[in-house]
LUMRO-918928 format. One record per residue: residue in three letters; chain; residue number from 1; x, y, z of N, C-alpha, C in turn. Coordinates in pm, 1 decimal, always signed. Layout:
! LUMRO-918928
+--------+--------+-----+----------+----------+----------+----------+----------+----------+----------+----------+----------+
: residu : chaine : num :    neast :   nnorth :      nup :   caeast :  canorth :     caup :    ceast :   cnorth :      cup :
+--------+--------+-----+----------+----------+----------+----------+----------+----------+----------+----------+----------+
:    ALA :      A : NUM :        X :        Y :        Z :        X :        Y :        Z :        X :        Y :        Z :
...
+--------+--------+-----+----------+----------+----------+----------+----------+----------+----------+----------+----------+
//
This chain:
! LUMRO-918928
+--------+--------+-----+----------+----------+----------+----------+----------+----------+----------+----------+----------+
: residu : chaine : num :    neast :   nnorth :      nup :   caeast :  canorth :     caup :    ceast :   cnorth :      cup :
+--------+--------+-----+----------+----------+----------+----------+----------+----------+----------+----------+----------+
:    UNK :      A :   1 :  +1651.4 :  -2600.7 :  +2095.6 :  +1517.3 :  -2578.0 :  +2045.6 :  +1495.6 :  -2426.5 :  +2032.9 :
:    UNK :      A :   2 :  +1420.4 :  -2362.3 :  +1914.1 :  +1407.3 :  -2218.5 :  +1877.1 :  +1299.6 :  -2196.1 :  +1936.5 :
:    UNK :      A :   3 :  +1280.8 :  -2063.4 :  +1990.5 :  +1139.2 :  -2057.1 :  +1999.2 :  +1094.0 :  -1993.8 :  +1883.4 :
:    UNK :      A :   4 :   +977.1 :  -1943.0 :  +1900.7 :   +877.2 :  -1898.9 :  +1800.7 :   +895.1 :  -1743.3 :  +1789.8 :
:    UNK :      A :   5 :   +960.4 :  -1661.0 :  +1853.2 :  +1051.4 :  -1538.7 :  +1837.3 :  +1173.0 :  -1560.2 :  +1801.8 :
:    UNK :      A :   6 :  +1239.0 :  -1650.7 :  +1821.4 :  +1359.6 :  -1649.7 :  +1776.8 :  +1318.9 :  -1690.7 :  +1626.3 :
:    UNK :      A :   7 :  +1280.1 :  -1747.7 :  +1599.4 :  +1247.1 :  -1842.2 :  +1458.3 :  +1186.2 :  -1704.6 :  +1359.7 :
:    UNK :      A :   8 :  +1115.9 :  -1596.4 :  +1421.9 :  +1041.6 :  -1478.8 :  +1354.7 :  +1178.5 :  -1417.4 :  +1325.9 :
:    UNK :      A :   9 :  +1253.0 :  -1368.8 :  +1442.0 :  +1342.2 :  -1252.0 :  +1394.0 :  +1465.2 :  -1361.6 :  +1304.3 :
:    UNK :      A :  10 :  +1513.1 :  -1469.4 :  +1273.5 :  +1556.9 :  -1565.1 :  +1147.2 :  +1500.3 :  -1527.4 :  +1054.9 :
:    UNK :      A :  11 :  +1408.4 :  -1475.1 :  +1042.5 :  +1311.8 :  -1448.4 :   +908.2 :  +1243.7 :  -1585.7 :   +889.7 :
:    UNK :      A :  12 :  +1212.5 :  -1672.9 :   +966.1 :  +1165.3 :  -1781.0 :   +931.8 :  +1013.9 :  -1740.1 :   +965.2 :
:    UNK :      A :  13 :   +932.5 :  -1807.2 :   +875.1 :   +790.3 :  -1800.4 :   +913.5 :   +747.4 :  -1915.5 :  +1023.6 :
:    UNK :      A :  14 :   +625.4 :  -1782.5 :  +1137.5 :   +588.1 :  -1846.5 :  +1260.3 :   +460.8 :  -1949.0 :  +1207.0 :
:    UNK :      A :  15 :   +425.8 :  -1920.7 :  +1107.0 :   +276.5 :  -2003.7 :  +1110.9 :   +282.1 :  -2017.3 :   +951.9 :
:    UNK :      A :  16 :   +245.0 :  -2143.1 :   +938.6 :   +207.2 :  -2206.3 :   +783.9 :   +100.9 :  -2073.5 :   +687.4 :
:    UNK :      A :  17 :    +82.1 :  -2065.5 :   +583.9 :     -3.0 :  -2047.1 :   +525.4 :    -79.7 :  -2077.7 :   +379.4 :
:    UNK :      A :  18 :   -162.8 :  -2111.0 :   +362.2 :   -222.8 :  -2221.1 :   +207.0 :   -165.5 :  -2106.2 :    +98.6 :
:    UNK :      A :  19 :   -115.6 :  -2223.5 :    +46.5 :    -99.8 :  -2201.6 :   -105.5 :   -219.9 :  -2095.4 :   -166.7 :
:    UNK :      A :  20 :   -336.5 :  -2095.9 :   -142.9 :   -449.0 :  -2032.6 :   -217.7 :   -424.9 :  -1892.8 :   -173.1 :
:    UNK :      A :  21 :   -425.2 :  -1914.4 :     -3.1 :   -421.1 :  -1786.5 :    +14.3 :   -281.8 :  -1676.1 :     +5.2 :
:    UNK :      A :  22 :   -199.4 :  -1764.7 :    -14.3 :    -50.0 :  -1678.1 :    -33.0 :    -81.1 :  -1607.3 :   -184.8 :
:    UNK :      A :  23 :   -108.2 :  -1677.9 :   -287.8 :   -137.9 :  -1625.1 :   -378.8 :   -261.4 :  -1560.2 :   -418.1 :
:    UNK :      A :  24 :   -378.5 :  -1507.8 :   -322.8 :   -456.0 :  -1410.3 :   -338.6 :   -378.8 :  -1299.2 :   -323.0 :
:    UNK :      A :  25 :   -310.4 :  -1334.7 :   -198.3 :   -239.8 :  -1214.5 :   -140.1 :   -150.2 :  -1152.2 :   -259.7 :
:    UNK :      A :  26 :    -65.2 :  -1247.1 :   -319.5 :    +22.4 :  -1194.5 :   -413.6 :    -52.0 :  -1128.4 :   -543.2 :
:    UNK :      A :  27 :   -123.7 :  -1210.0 :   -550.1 :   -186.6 :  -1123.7 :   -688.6 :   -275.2 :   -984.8 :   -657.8 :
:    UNK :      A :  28 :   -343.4 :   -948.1 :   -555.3 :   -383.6 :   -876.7 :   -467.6 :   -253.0 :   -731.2 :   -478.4 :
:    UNK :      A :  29 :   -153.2 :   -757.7 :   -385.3 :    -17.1 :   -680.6 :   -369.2 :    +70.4 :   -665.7 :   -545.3 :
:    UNK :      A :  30 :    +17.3 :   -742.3 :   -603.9 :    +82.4 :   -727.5 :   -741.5 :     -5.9 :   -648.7 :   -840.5 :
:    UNK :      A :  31 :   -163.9 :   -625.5 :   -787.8 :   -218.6 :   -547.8 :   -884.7 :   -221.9 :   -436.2 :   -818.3 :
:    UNK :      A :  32 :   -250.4 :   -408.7 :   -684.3 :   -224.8 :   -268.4 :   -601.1 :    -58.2 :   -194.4 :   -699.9 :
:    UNK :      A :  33 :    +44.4 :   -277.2 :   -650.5 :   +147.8 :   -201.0 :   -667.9 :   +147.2 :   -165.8 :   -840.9 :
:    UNK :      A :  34 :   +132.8 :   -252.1 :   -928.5 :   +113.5 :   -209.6 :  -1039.3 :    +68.6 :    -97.3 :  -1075.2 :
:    UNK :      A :  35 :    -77.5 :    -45.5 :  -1005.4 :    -88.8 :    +55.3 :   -998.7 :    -40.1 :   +164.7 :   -964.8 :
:    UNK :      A :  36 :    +29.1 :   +168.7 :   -845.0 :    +85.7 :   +269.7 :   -783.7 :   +193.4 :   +276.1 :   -884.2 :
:    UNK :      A :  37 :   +275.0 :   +197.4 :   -897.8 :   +373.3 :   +198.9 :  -1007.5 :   +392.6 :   +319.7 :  -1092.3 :
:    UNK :      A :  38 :   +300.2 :   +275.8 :  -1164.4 :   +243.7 :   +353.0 :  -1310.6 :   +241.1 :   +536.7 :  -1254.4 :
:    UNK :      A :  39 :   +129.1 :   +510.5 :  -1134.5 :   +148.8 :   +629.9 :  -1082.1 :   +295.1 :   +705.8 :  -1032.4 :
:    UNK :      A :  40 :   +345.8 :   +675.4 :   -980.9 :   +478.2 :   +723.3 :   -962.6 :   +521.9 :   +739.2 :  -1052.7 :
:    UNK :      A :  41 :   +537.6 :   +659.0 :  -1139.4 :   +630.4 :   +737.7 :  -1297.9 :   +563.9 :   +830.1 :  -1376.7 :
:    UNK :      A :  42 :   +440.9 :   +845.8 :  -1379.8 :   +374.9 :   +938.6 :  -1383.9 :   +391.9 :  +1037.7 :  -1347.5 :
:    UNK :      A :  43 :   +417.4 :  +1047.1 :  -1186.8 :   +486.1 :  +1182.0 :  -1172.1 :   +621.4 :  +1232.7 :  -1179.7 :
:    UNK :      A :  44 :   +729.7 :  +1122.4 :  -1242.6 :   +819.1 :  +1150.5 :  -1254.3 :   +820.7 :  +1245.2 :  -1434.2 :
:    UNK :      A :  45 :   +733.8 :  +1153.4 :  -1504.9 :   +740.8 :  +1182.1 :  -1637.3 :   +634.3 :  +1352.6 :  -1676.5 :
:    UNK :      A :  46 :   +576.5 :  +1359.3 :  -1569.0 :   +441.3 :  +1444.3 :  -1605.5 :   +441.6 :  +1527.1 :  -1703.3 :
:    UNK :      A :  47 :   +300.9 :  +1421.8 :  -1767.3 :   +218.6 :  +1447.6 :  -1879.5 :   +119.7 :  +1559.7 :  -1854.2 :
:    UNK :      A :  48 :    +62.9 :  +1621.1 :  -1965.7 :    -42.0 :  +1723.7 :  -1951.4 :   -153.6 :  +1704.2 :  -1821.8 :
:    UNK :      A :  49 :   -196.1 :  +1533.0 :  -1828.0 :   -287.8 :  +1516.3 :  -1743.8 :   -232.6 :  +1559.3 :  -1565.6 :
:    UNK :      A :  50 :    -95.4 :  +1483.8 :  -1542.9 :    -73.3 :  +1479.3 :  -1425.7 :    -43.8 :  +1677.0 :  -1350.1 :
:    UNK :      A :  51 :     +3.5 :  +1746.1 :  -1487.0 :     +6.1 :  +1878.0 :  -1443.8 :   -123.6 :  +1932.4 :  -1433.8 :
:    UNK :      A :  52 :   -272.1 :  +1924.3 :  -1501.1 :   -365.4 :  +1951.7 :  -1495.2 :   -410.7 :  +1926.5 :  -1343.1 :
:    UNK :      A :  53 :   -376.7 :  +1767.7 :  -1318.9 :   -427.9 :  +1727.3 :  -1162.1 :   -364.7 :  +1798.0 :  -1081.3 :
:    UNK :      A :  54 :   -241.5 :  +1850.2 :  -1085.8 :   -181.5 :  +1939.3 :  -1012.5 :   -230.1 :  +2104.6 :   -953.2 :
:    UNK :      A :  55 :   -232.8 :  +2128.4 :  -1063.6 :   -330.7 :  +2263.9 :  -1086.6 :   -430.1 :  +2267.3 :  -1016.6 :
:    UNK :      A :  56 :   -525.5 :  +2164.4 :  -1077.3 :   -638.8 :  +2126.2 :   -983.9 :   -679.1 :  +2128.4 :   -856.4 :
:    UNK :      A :  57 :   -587.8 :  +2066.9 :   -793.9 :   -574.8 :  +2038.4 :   -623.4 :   -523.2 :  +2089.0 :   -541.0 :
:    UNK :      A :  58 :   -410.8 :  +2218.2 :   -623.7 :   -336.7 :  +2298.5 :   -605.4 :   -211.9 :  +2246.5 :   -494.1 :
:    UNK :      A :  59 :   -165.8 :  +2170.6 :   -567.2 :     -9.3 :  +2143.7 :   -589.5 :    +66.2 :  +2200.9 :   -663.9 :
:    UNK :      A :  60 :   +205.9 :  +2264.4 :   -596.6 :   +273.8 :  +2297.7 :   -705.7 :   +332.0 :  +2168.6 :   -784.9 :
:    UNK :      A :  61 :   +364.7 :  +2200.9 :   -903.1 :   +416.8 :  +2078.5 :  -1018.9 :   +554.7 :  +1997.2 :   -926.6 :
:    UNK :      A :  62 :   +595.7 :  +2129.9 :   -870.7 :   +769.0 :  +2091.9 :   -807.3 :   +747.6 :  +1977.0 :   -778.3 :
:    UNK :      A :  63 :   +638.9 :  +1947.7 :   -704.7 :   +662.6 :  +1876.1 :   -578.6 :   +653.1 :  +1731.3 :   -622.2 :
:    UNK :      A :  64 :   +602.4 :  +1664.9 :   -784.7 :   +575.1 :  +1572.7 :   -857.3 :   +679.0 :  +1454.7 :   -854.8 :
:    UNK :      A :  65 :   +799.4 :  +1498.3 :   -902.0 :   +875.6 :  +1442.0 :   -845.4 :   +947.4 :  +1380.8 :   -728.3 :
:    UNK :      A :  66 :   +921.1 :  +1486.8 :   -618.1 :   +975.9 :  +1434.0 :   -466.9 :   +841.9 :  +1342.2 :   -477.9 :
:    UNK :      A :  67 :   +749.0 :  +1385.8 :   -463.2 :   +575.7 :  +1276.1 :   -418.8 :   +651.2 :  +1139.9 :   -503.9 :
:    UNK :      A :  68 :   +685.2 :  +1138.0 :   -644.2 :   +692.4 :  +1007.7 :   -727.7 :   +819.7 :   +922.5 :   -657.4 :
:    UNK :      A :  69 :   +890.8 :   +965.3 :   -568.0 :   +995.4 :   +896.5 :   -517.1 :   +957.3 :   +860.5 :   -394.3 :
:    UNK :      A :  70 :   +866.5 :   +941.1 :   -331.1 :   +829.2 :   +872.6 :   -197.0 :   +708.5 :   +749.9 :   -213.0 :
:    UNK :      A :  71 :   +631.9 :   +759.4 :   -344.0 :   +556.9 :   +666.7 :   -366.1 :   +620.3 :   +529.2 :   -429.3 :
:    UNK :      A :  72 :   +725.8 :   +570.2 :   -534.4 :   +802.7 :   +484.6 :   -562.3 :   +865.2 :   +418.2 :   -477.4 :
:    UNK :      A :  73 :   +955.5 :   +459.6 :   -355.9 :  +1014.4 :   +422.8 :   -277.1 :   +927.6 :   +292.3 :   -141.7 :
:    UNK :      A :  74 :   +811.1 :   +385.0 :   -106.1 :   +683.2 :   +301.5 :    -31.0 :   +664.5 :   +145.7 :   -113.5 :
:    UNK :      A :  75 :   +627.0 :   +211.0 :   -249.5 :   +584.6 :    +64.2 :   -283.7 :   +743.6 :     -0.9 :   -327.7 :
:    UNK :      A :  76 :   +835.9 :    +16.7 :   -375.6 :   +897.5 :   -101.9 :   -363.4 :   +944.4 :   -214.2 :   -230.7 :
:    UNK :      A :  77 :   +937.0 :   -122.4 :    -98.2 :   +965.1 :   -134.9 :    -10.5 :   +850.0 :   -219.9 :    +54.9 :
:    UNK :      A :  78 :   +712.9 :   -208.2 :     -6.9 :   +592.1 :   -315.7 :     -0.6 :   +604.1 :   -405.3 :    -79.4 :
:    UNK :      A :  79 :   +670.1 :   -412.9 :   -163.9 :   +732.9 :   -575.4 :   -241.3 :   +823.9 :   -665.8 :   -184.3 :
:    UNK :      A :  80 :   +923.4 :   -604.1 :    -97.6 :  +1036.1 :   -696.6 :    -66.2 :   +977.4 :   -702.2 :    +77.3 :
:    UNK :      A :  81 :   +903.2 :   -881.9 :    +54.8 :   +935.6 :   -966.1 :   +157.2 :   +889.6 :   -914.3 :   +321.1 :
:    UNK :      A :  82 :  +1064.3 :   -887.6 :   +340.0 :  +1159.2 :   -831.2 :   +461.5 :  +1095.1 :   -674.1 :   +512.8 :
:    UNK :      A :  83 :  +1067.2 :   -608.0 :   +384.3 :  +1030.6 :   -443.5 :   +415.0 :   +847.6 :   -423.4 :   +416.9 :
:    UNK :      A :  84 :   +797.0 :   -541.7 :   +400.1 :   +627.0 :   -503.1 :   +326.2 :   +559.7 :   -452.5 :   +456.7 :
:    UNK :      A :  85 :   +584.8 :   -455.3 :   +590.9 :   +510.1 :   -399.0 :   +698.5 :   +535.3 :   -259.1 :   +680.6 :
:    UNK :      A :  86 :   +640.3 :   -230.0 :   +640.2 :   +711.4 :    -97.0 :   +661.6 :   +647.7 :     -5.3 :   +542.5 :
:    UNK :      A :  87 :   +683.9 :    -76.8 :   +429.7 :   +626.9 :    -40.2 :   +308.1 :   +471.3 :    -23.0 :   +287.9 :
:    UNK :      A :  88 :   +384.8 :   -121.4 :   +326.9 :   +253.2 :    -84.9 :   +378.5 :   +188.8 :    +44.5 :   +474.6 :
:    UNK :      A :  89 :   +286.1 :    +67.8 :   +572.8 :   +258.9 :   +190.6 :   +649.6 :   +266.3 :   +310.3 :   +587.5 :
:    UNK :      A :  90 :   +404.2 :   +336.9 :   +537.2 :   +412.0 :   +446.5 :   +415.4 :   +290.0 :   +446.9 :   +300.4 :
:    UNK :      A :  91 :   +296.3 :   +362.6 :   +268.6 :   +146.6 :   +392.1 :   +146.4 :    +37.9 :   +435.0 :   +257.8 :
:    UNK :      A :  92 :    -28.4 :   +343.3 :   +339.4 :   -109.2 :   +431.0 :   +408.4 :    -58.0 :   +583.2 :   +425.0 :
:    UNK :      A :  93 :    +24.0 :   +624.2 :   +526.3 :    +62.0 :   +772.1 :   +521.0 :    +28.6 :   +842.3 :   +340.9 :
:    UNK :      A :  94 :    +50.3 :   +802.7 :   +266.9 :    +63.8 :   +862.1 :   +145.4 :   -100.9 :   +835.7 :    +78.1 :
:    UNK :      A :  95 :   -139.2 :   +728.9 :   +138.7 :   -314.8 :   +795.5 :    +82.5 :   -385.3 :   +789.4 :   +155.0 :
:    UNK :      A :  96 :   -340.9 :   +852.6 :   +277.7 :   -377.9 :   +948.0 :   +415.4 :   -411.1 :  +1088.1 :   +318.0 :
:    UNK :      A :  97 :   -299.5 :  +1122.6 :   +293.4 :   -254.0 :  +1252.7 :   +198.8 :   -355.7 :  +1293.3 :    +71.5 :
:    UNK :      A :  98 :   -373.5 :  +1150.8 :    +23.7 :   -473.8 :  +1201.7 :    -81.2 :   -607.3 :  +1169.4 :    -20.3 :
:    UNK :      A :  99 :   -655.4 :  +1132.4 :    +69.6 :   -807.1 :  +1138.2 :   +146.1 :   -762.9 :  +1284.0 :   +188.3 :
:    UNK :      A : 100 :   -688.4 :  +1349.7 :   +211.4 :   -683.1 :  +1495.1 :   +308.3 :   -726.7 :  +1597.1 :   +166.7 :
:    UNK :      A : 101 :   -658.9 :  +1568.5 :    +68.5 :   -677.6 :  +1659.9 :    -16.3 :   -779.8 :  +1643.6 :   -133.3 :
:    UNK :      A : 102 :   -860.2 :  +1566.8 :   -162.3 :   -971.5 :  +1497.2 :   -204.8 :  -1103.7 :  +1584.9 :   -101.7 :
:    UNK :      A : 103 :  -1076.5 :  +1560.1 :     +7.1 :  -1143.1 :  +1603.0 :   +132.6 :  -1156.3 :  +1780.5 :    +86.5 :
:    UNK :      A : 104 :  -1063.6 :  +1815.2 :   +115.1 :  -1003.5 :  +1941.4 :   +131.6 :  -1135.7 :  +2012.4 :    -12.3 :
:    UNK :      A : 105 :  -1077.0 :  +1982.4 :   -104.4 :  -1176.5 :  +1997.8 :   -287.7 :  -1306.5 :  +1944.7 :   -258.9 :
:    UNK :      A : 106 :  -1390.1 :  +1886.7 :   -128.6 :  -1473.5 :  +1866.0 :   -136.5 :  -1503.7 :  +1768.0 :   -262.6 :
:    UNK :      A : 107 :  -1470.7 :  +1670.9 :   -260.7 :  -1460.0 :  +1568.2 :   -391.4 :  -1585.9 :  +1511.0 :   -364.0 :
:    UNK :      A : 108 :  -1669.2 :  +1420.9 :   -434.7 :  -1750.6 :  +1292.9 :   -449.2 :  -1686.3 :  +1198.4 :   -336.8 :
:    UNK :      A : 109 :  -1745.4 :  +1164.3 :   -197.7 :  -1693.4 :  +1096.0 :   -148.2 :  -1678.1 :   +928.4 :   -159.9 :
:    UNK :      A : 110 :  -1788.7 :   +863.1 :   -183.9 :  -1748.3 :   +703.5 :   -235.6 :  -1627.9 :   +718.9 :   -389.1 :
:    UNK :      A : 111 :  -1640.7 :   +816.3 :   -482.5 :  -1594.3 :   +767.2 :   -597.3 :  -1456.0 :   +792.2 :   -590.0 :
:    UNK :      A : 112 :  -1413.0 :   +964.1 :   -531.2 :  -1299.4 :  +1004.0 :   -504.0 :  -1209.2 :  +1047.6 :   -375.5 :
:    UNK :      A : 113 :  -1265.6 :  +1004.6 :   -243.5 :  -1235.8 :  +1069.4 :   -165.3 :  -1189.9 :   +937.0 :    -99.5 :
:    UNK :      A : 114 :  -1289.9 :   +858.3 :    -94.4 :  -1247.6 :   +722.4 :    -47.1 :  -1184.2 :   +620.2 :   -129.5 :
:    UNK :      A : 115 :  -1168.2 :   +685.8 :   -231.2 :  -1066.9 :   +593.8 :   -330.3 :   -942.5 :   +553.2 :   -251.2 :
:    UNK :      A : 116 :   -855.8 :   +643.2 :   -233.6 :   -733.3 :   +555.9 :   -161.8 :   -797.4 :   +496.9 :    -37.3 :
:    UNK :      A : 117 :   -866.4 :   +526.6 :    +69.7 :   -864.0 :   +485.4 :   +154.7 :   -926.3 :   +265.5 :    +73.5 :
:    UNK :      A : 118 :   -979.4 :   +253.3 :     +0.1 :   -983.1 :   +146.7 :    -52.8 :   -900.2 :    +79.5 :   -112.3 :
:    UNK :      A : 119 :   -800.7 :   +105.8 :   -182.4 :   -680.4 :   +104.2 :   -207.2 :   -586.8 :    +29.9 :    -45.4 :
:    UNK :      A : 120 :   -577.0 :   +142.1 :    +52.1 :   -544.0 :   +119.1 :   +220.6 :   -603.9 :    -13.1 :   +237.7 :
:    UNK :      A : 121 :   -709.4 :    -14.0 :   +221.6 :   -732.9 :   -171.2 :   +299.3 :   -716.5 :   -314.8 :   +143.8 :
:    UNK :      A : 122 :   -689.3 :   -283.2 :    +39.7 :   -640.7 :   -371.7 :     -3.8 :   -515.9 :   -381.6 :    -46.9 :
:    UNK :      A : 123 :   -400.3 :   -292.8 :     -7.9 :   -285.9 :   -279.3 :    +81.6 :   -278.8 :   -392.5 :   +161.3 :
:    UNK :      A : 124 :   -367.7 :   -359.6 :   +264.1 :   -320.7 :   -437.2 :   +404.0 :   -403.6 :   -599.7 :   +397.8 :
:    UNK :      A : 125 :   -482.2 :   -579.9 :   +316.9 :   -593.1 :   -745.7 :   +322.6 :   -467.9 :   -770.0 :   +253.6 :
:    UNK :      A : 126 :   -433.9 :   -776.0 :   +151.2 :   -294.9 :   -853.0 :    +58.7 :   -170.5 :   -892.2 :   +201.9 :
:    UNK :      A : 127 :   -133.9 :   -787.6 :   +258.3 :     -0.6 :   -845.0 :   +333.7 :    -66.7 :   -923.3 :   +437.0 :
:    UNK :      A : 128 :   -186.9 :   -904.7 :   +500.7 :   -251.9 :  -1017.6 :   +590.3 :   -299.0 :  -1146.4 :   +522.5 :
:    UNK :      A : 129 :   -332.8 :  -1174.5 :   +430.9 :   -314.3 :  -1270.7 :   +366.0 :   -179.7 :  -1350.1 :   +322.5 :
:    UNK :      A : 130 :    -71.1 :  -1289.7 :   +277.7 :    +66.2 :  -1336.6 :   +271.7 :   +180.5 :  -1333.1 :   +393.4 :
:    UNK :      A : 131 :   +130.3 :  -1315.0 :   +467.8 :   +248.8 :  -1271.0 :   +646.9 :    +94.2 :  -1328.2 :   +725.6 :
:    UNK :      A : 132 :   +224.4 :  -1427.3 :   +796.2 :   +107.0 :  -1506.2 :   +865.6 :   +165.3 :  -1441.6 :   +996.6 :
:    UNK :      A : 133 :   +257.8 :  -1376.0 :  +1030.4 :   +279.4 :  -1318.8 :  +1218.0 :   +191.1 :  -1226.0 :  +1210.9 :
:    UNK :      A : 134 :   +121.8 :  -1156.3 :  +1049.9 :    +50.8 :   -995.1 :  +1043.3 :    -96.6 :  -1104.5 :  +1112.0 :
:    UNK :      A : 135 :   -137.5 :  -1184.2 :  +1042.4 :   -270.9 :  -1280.0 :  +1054.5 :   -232.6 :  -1311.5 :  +1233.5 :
:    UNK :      A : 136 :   -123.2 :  -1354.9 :  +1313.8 :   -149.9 :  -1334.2 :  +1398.3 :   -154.7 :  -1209.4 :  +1529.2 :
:    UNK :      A : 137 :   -121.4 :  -1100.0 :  +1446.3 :   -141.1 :  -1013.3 :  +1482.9 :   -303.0 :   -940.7 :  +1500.4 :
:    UNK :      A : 138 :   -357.5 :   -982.5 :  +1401.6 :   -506.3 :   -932.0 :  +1337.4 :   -586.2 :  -1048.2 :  +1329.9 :
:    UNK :      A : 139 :   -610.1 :  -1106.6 :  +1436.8 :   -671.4 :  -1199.1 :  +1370.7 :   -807.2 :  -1228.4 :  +1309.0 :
:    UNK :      A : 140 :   -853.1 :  -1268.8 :  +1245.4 :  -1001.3 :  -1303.0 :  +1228.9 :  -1089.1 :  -1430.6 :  +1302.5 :
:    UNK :      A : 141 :  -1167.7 :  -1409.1 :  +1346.9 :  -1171.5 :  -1519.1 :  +1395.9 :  -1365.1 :  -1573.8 :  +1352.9 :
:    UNK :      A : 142 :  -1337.5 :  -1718.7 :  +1325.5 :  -1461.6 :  -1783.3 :  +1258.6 :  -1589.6 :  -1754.1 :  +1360.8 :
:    UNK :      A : 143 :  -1714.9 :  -1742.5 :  +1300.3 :  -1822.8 :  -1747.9 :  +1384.0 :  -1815.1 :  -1848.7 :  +1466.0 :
:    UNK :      A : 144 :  -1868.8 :  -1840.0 :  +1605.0 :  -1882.7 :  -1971.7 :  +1706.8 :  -1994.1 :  -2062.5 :  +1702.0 :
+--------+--------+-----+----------+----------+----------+----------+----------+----------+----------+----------+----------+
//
């Protein structure tokens, strides 16, 4: 007989989860990363706009590329499965980074400052919705 740690580190899932909600989660984690996506190649490709934002916030351009691989890298690593706890943490760290420097420019705080940090929690509502050991990690629990 397995236990319920042994059965986790199998990669087997500890706890059921509905069909409805696996796929909020997915579509959730599939429109986040989409985004980020776009963004990362963005800074791989940078266009007038992304050097302007650069300027702006005072980044050097250099750094467009290393940033587009560590963002690239985060989110694919929040797609697969096996890596999405891991991959979730890194994106937080990385729009940690842009709340610091948003902050920093004194930005509009609901529109631009707390932008990633909204982004962060629908990050993490998506993998708590699809990883049911994260749901028992966090749990929610119904009014009494």
């Amino acid at each position: 007989m397995e236990t319920t740690m042994e059965k986790s580190r199998m990669g087997r899932e500890t706890g059921a989860v509905s069909a409805g909600r696996l796929w909020t989660g997915r579509v959730i984690a599939g429109l986040i990363s989409a985004f980020m996506l776009l963004d990362a190649a963005m800074k791989f490709v940078k266009p007038p706009q992304v050097a302007e934002a650069f300027v702006r916030t005072g980044w050097p351009l250099e750094l467009s590329v290393p940033l587009g691989a560590i963002l690239l890298t985060s989110v694919l690593l929040y797609l697969i499965p096996r890596t999405a706890v891991l991959g979730a943490i890194l994106l937080t760290g990385y729009f940690g980074g842009a709340v610091a420097t948003n902050m920093r420019l004194l930005e509009p705080v609901f529109s631009h400052t707390l932008f990633p940090v909204y982004f962060g929690v629908l990050t993490w509502l998506a993998l708590w919705l699809r990883e049911p050991r994260l749901a028992e990690l966090i749990p929610v629990k119904k009014p009494a």
